[in-house]
N, C-alpha and C positions, 0 to 999 in steps of 0.2 A: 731872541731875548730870553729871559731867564724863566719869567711866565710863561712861555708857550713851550718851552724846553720841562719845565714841573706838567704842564697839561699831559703832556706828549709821553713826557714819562710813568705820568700816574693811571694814562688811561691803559699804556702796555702792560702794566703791573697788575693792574686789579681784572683785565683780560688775561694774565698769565702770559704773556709774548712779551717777556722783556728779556730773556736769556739770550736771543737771538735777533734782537731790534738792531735795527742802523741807523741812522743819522736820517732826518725826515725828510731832505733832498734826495729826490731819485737821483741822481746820478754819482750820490756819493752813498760810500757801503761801509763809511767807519763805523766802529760800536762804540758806544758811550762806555768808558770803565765804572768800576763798581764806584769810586772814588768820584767821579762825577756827579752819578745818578745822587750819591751821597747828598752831595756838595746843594744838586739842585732842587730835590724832593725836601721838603720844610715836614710832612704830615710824619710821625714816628710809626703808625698803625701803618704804612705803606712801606714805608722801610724795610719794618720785619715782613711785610708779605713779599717784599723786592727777596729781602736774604732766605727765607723759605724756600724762594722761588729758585735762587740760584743752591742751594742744598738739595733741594728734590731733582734740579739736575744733574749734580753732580755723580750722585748714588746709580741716577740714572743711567750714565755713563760708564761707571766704575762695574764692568763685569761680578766682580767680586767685592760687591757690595748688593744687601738688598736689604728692604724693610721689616718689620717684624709683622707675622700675616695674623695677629690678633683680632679678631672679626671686629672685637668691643673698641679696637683703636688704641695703636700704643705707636711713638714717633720713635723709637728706638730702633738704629741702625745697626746690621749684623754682618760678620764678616763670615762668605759663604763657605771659605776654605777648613773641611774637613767636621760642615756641622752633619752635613747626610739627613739624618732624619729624626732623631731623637735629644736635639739640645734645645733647651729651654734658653729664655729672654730672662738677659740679666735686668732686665728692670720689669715685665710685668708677668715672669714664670709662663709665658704663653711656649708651648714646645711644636714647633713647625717642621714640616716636611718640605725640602728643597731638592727631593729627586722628582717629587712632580709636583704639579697645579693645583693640588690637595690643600687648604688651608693649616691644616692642623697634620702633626704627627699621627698615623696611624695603626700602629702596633696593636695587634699581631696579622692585621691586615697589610697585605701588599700593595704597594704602588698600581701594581696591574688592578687589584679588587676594585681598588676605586675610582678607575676609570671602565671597570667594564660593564655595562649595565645590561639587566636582562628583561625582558619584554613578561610580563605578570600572564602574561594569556595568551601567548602565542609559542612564549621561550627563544621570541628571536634576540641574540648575541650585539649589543653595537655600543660604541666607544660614544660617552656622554661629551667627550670634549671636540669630536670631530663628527660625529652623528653617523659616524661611516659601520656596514657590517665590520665584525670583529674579525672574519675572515676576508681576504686574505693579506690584508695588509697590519692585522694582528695577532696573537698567538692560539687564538679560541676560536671557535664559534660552535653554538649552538643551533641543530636546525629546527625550522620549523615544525609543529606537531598538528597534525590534522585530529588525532585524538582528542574527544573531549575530554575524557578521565582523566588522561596526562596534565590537558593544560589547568584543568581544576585543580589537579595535586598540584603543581608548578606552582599556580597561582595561592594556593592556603600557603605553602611552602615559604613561598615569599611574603607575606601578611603576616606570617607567626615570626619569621626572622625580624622585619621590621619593625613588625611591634615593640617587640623584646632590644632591638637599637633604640627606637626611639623612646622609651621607657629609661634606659640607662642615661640618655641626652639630658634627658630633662632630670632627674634623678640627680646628676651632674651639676646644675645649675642651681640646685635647690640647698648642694654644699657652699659653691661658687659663692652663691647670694648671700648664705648664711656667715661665712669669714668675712665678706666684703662690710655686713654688717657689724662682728663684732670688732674690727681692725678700726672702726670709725668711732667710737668707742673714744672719747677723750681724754676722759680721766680710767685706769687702767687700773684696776683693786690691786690688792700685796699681793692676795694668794694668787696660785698660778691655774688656776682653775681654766681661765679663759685662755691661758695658754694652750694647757692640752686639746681644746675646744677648736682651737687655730691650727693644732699639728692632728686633729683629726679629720679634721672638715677639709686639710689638702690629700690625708690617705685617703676619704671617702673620693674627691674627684680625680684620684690617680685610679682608682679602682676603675669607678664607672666609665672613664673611656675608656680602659682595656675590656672590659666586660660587652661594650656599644661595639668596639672593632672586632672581639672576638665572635659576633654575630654574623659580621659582614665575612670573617673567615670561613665561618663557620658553613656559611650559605654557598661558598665555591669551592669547598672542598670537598674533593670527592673520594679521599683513600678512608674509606668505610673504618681501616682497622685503626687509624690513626686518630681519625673524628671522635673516637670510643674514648679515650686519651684525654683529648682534647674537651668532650662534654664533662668529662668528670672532673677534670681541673677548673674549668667554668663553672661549671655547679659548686662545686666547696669556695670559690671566690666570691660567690653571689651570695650562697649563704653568711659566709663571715661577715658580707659587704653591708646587710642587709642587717644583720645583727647590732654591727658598727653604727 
């Protein structure tokens, strides 16, 4: 009956198991079409969580289709073909990395940096996403140091890099917050004041994530003569950034 058929369907929907549901007699494996469930669900709030459901699968399925990895939440669908790691979301400017599990684009940090994590007090070498040593089934490793001195330097070494990321992170959020603010802003004066206030507040958070990744670079790099390069070009960015 038509009641037990809305029960039956509403209780897989809001369970999320309606993609793959059959007909509630065991012995039969038809699926109900979309046009059905339509026809028999009355609630519009079930509906759209039925059609969500069958969108989230379908992205699911679609190799070359994924989400946009905006921590803050954004429903916007990308197509993976030829974004690599530095395109931004046509709808909420979020720029994601899809050669690996990294949320965010990280420039001028590599793929490898930010999966390879390094032990603060011992310097042992292992991969954050599989817990495994980085050797030998990765490209690094670092061995362990019985030296105190060493693992003390290690360890400031690493305290002072992450300081200086996470300083830029939040540094980052504090433009973020600041546009999100004046964007919301209803009535919008003539002058253009608030303009440039909008086109600087997005140069101050391009800045500070390249400044946050150029930390984590900074921290596994090890060609001495090139680091020299590389600290001086981060310092005059930081300066400007900071000025800005």
């Amino acid at each position: 009956s038509q009641p037990c058929w809305n029960e039956y369907l509403t209780t897989r929907i809001e369970q999320n198991m309606v993609v793959n549901c059959t007909c509630p007699i065991s012995e039969c494996h038809a699926q109900p079409t979309a046009a059905f469930i339509c026809s028999i669900v009355s609630s519009e709030e079930i509906i759209a969580k039925y059609e969500k459901a069958l969108l989230r699968g379908y992205v699911e399925c679609c190799s070359n289709l994924t989400w946009c990895t905006n921590p803050q939440g954004c429903d916007q669908i990308l197509l993976k073909d030829g974004l690599g790691y530095g395109v931004a979301c046509s709808k909420c400017s979020w720029i994601s990395c899809f050669n690996c599990s990294f949320p965010e684009a990280h420039y001028p940090a590599s793929c490898s940096h930010m999966s390879h994590m390094t032990c603060a007090k011992c310097n042992h070498g292992f991969c954050w996403r599989c817990l495994k040593p980085w050797r030998p089934t990765h490209k690094d490793y670092y061995n362990c140091s019985a030296m105190v001195s060493k693992a003390a330097w290690q360890e400031k070494r690493f305290q002072d890099y992450n300081e200086r990321c996470t300083f830029h992170h939040h540094a980052r959020e504090f433009a973020m917050n600041l546009r999100n603010r004046i964007s919301s802003i209803r009535e919008m004066p003539k002058i253009r004041t608030l303009t440039f206030v909008l086109d600087a507040c997005k140069v101050l958070e391009q800045a500070r994530k390249v400044l946050a990744y150029s930390c984590v670079y900074s921290y596994y790099n090890q060609d001495t003569e090139s680091m020299d390069i590389v600290e001086q070009q981060t310092e005059s960015l930081e300066l400007h950034t900071n000025a800005l």
